[in-house]
C-alpha positions in Angstrom: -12.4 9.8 -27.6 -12.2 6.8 -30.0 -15.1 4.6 -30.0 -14.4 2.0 -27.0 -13.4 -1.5 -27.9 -16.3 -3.9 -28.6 -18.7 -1.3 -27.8 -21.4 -3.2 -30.0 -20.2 -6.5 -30.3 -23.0 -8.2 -28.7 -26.4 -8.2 -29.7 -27.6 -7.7 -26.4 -24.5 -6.8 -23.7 -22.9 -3.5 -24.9 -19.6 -2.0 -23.5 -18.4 1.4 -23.5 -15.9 1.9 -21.2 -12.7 3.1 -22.6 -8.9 2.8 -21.7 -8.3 3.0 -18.3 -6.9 6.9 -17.0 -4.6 7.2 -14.5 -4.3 10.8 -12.4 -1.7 11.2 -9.8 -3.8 13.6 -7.9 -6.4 11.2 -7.4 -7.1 10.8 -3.3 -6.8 6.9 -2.3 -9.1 5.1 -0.4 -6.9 3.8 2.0 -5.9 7.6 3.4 -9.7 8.1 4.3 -10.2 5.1 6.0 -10.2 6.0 10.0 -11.2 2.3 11.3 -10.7 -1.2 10.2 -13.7 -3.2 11.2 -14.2 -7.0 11.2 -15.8 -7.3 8.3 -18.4 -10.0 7.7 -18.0 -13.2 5.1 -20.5 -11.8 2.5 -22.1 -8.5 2.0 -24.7 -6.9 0.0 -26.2 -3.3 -0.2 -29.4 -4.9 -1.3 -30.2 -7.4 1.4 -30.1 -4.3 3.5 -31.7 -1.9 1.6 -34.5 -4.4 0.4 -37.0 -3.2 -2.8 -34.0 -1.8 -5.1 -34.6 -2.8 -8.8 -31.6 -3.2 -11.4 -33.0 -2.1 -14.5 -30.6 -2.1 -17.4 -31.0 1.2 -18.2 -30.4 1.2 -22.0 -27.1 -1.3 -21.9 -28.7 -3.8 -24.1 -28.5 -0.9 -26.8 -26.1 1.9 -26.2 -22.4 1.6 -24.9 -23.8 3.4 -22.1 -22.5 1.4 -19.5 -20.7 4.0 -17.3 -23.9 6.1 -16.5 -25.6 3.1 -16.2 -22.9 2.0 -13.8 -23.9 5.4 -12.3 -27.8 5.5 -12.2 -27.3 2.1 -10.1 -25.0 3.7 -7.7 -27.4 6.7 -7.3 -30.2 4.8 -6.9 -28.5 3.2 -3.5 -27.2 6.7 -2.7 -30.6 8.1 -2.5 -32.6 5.1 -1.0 -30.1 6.1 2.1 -30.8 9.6 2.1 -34.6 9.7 0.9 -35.4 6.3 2.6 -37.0 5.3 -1.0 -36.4 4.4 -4.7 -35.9 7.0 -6.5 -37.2 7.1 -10.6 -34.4 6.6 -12.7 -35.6 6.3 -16.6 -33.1 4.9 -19.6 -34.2 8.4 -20.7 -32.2 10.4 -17.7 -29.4 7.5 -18.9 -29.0 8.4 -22.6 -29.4 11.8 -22.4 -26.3 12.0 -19.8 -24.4 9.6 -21.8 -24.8 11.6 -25.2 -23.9 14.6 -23.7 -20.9 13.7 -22.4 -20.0 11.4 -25.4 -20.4 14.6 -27.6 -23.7 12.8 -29.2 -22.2 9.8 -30.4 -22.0 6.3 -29.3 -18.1 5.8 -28.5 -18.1 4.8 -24.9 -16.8 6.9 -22.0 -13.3 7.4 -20.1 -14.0 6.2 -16.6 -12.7 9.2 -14.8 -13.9 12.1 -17.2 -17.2 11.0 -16.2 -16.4 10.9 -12.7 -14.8 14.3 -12.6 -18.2 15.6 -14.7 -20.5 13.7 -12.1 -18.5 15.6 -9.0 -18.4 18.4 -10.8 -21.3 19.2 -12.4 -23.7 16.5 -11.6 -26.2 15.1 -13.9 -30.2 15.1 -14.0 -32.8 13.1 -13.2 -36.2 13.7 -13.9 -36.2 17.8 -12.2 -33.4 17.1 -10.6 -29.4 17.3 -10.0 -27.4 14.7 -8.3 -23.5 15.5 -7.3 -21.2 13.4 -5.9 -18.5 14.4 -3.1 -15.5 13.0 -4.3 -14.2 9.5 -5.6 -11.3 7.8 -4.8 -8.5 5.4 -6.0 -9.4 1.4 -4.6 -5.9 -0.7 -4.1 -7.5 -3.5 -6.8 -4.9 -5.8 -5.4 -5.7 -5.6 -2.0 -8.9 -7.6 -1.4 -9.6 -6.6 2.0 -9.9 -2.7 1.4 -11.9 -3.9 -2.1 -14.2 -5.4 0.8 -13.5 -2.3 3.3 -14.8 -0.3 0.2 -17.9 -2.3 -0.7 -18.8 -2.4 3.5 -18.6 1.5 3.8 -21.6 2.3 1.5 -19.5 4.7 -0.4 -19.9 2.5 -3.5 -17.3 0.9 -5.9 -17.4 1.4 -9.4 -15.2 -0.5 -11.5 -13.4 -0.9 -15.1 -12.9 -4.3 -16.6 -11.5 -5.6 -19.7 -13.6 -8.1 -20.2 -12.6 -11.3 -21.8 -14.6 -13.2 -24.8 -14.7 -15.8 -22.7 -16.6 -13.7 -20.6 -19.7 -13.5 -22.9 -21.1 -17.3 -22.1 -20.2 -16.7 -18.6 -22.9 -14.3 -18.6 -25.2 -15.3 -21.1 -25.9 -18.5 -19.2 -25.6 -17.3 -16.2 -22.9 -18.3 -14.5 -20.1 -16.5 -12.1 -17.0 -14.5 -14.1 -14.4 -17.1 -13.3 -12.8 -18.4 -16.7 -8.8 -16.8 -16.5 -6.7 -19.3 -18.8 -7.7 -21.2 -22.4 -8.8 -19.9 -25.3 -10.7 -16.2 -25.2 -9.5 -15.5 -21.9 -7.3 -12.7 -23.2 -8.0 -9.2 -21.0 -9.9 -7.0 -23.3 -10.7 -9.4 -26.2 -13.9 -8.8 -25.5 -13.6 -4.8 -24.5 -14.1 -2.8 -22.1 -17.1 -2.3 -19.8 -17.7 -0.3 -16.3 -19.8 -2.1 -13.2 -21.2 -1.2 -10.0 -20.1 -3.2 -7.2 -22.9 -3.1 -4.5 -21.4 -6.4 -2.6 -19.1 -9.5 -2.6 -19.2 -12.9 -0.8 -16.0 -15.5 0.1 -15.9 -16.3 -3.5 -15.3 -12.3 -4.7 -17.1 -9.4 -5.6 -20.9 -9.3 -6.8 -21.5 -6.6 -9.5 -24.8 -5.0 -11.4 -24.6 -5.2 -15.0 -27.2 -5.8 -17.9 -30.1 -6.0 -15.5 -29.3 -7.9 -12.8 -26.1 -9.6 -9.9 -22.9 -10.6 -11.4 -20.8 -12.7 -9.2 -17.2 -12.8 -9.9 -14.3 -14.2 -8.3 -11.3 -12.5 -6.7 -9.1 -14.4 -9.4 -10.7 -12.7 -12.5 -11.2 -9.5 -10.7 -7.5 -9.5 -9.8 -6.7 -10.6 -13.9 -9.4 -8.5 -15.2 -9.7 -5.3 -13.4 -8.2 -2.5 -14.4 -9.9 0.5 -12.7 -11.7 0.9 -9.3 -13.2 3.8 -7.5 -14.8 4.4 -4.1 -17.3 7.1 -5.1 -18.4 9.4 -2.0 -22.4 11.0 -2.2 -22.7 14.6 -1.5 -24.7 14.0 1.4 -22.1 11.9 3.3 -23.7 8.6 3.4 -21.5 6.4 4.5 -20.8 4.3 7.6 -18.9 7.3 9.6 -17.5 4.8 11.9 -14.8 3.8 8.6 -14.4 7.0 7.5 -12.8 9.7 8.1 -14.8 12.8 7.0 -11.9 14.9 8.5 -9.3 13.6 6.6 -12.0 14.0 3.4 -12.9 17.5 3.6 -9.4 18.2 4.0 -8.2 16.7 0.9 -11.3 18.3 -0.8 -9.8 21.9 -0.5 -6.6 21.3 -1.7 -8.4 20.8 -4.9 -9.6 22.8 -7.5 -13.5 23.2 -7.9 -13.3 24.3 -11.4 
């Protein structure tokens, strides 16, 4: 693909991800959800799963951002399964990313590197980690963004990120700027996140090392991509979802 937009624009806060892909075929969230539970006010992985670091695994010098997006994602995955942390080096990051970049730094299509992930896995350290399946979030609806989040399947997400967005983050302050001047979707470029919770005021993300807050208005503006990604060892709250329904979908696609 083209190198991504504002892949190196930053001296510190790289992007990578490219235009957004759409698939017909892809399942949607809302067709594997088998109960609607009250959800409560704020939510984070984290607070429950206490002792989880968020490294920035290379961002600060690759466009590398979607398998960084990823090694976040599997480190929650496996603190579920294997009750610990497990190692994830920058190492185990870049050499994923340049392989599936073709060796170059360009960035990476959201769902190629999902469909390569299910598919094929990727290693780290001596060993393989797949994924299930991943499916399509409703960006608009806020309450199966939440649903998503609450499940423990994980949400991984595409933005077009603003230029306004850069002193948002630099300083440390929520992604809430939508009008003025830089506020443009994209003018910055585009970059994938991890979504590991959300409180009243909108969804809390990983990126560049550590908690993003942003706020349902710039997700809703700036959001162009989200997926509920399911682990290969089922670890999700089975009380939301149906597994039935899952499996099902799973054979009526192909595994090559």
């Amino acid at each position: 693909m083209a190198t991504a937009k504002g892949i190196q624009a930053h001296k510190v806060f790289k992007l990578g991800k490219g235009p957004a892909k759409r698939d017909k075929r892809n399942f949607k969230f809302a067709a594997l959800l088998k109960a609607a539970p009250v959800l409560p006010s704020s939510y984070d992985f984290d607070i429950k799963h206490p002792g989880i670091p968020t490294p920035m695994f290379a961002n600060d010098t690759l466009g590398c951002c979607v398998i960084s997006g990823r090694a976040h994602q599997t480190l929650r995955f496996e603190d579920i399964e294997q009750g610990s942390v497990v190692m994830i080096t920058d190492k185990d990051v870049t050499t994923e990313y340049l392989k599936e970049s073709g060796g170059v730094d360009s960035g990476l299509i959201v769902l190629d590197s999902l469909s390569v992930w299910r598919h094929k896995g990727w290693k780290v350290g001596k060993r393989k980690y797949l994924i299930q399946a991943y499916s399509e979030v409703d960006r608009g609806n806020h309450t199966q963004v939440r649903q998503a989040i609450y499940a423990n399947v994980g949400v991984g997400i595409g933005v077009s990120l603003p230029k306004c967005a850069q002193t948002e983050v630099q300083t440390g302050q929520p992604w809430a700027t939508t009008t003025g001047a830089g506020s443009a979707p994209g003018s910055w470029g585009g970059h994938y996140v991890y979504m590991c919770g959300y409180t009243p005021a909108g969804p809390v993300c990983i990126t560049w090392g550590k908690k993003q807050q942003m706020t349902w208005r710039w997700f809703d503006k700036y959001c162009d991509e989200a997926y509920a990604i399911f682990d290969a060892k089922n670890n999700f709250k089975k009380a939301m979802i149906n597994n039935t329904a899952l499996k099902s979908l799973l054979k009526t696609v192909s595994k090559a």
